[in-house]
Legacy VTK file of the C-alpha trace (Angstrom):
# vtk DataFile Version 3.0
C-alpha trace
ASCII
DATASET POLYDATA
POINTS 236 float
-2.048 12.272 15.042
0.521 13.381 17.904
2.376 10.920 19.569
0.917 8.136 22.489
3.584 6.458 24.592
2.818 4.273 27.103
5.346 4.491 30.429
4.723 0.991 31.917
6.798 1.274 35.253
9.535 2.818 37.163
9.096 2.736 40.809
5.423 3.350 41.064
3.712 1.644 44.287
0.638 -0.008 42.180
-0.761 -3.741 41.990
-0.525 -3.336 38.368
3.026 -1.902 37.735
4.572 -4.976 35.308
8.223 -5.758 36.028
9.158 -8.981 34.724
9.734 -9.886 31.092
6.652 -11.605 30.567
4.710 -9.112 32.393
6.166 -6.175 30.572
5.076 -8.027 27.315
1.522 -8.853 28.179
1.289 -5.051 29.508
2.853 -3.639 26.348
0.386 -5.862 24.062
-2.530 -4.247 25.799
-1.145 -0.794 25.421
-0.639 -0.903 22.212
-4.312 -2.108 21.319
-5.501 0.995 23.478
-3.831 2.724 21.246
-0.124 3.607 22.139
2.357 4.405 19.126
5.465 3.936 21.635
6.566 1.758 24.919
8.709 3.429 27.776
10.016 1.124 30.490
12.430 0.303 32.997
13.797 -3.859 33.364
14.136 -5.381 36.927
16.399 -8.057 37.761
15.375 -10.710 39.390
15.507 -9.183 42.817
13.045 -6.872 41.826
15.391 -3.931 41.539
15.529 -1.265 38.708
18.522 -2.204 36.296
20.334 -1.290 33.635
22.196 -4.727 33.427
22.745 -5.878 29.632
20.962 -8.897 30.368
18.137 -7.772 32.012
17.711 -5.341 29.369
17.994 -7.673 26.761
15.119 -9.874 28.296
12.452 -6.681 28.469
13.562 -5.745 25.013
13.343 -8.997 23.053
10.034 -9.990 24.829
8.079 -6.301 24.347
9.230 -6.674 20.732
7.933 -10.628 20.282
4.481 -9.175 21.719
4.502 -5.889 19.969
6.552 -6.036 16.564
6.736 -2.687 15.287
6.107 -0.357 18.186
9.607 0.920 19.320
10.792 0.667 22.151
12.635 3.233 24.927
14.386 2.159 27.777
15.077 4.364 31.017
18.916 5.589 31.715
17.637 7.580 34.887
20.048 8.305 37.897
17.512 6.992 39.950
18.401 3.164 38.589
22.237 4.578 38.837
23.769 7.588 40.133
27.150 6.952 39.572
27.979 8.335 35.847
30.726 6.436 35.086
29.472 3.256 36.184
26.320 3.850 34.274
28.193 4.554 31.093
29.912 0.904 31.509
26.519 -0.498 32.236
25.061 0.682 29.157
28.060 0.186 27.079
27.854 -3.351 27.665
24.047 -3.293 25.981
23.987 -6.167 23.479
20.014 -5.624 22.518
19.612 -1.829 21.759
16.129 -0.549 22.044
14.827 1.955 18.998
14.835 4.784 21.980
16.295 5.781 25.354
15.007 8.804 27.775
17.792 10.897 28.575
17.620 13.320 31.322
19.773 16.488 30.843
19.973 17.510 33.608
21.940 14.646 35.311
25.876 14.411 35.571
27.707 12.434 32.498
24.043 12.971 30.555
25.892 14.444 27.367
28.994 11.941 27.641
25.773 9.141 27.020
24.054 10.288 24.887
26.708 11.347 22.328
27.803 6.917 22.984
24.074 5.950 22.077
23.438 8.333 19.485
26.732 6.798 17.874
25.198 3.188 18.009
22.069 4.353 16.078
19.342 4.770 19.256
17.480 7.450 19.626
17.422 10.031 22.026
14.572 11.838 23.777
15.840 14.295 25.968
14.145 14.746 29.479
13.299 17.947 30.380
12.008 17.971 33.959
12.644 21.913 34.716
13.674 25.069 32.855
17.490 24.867 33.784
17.345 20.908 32.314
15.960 23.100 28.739
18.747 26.067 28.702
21.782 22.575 29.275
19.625 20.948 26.531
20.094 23.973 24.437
23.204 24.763 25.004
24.930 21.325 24.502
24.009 21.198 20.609
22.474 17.760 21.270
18.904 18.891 20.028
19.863 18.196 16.152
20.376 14.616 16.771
17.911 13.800 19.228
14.677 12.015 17.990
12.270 14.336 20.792
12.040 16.417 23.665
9.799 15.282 26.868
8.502 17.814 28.354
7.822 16.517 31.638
7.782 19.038 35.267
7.257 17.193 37.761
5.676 19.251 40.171
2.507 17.334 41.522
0.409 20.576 41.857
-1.202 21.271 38.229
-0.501 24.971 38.662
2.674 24.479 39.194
3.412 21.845 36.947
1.480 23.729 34.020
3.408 26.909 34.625
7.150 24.828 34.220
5.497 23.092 31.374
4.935 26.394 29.526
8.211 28.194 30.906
10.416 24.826 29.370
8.380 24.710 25.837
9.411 28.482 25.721
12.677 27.955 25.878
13.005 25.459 23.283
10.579 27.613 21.032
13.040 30.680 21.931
15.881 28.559 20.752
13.965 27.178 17.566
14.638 23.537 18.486
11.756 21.995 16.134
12.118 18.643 17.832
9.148 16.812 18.205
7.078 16.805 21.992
5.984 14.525 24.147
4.112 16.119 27.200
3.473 14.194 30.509
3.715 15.203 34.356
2.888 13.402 37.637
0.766 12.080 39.597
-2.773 14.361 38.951
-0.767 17.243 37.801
0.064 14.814 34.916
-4.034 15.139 33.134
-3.488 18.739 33.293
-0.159 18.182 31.803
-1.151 15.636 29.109
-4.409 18.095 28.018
-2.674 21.116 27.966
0.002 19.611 25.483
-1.997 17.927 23.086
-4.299 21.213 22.901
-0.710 22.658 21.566
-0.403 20.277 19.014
1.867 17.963 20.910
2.502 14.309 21.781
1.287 12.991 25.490
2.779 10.114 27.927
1.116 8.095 30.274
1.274 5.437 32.313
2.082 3.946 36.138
5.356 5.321 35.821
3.837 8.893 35.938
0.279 8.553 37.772
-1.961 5.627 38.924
-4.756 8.003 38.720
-7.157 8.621 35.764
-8.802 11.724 34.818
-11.394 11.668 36.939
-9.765 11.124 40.017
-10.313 7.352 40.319
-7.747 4.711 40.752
-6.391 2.858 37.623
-6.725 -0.856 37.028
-3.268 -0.687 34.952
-1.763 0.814 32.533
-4.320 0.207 29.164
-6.690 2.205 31.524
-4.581 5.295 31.514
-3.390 4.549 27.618
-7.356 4.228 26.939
-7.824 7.811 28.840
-4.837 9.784 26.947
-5.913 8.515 23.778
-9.021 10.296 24.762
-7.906 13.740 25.329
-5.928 13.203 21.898
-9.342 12.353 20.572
LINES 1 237
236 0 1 2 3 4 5 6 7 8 9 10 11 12 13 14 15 16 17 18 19 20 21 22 23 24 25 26 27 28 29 30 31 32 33 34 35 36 37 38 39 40 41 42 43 44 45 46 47 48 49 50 51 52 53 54 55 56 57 58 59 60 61 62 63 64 65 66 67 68 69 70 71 72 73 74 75 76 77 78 79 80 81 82 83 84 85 86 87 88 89 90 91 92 93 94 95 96 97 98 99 100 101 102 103 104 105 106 107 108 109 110 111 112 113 114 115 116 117 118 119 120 121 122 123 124 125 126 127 128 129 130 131 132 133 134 135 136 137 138 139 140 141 142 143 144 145 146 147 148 149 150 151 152 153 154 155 156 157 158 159 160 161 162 163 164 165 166 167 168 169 170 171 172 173 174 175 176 177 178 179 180 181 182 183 184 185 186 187 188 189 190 191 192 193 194 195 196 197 198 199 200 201 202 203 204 205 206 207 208 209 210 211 212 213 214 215 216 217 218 219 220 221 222 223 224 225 226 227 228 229 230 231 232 233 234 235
């Protein structure tokens, strides 16, 4: 069976979007009994802002894991939580609680720099690729032989649109022959069209409030075991 990961957060506007420790854990144990294989998610400090402090880390980390032993875990390094690349570096360097995973987008500055420093402390990469210049850098930086999975993930809120950079980045890799394992997700609506068109191609799917609030049908999501119960669906 492909791939289910659950995305619980980021900075979705939704009742439901968990954020602190405890709430990440209850989420996560739900997710996982609607049937998600992996957990994607971003700590807050205790302002409520996006972090990638050590300690905060640490917290999400050790209480996802005490809810849901087993299920690994991937924490966000996105530009969005910090933009500077050398201060991000330092801020993940300090990590003392490594997660099994980390998402990795390739297309942002000092992205190669950090993943070559995780990879070397034994997590796992899954390279973002949110457009069809992020998959030629991906190919071209060698990184695809140690990375754990690609994401395919445009994200384009028009299906069209989104499906058409979908196909255009899986060709590259396919052109390439990177046999890495896929996860397929989008956003918003665009992100159904997204998750049915890659698990028709054999592939892995992501959902969550991180990427819509939405389900299938149009209709707002309670929270996130909602959306896991929907993707596990379309993976039938």
């Amino acid at each position: 069976m492909p791939l289910l990961e659950a995305a619980l957060n980021g900075d979705r506007d939704h009742p439901g979007v968990p954020r602190t420790p405890e709430e990440l854990a209850r989420d996560a144990e739900l997710c996982a009994a609607a049937g998600a294989d992996a957990l994607h998610l971003h700590p807050f400090d205790l302002a409520g802002r996006e972090t990638l402090a050590a300690e905060a880390s640490a917290a999400a980390i050790r209480a996802v894991h005490a809810a849901c032993p087993g299920i690994p875990i991937s924490l966000s390094t996105s530009a969005d939580i910090e933009a500077d690349p050398a201060r991000r570096l330092d801020l993940i360097s300090a990590w003392s609680e490594l997660p099994e995973l980390v998402t990795a987008n390739q297309g942002e500055d000092g992205i190669a720099e950090l993943c070559e420093h995780l990879i070397d402390r034994g997590v796992g990469i899954e390279a973002g690729l949110l457009t069809v210049a992020d998959a030629e850098a991906f190919v071209e930086s060698g990184l695809a032989p140690r990375c754990v999975r690609a994401l395919v993930e445009p994200l384009g809120e028009e299906p069209e649109e989104a499906l058409a950079e979908a196909e255009a980045i899986e060709a590259v890799l396919a052109d390439a022959k990177v046999g890495l394992e896929q996860v397929h997700h989008g956003d918003g609506m665009a992100s159904w069209a997204i998750n049915e068109r890659g698990a028709a191609r054999g592939h892995g799917i992501r959902t969550g409030l991180e990427d819509t609030t939405v389900l299938p049908d149009g209709s707002e999501a309670r929270g996130n075991a909602d959306l896991v119960r929907a993707a596990a669906a379309i993976l039938g």
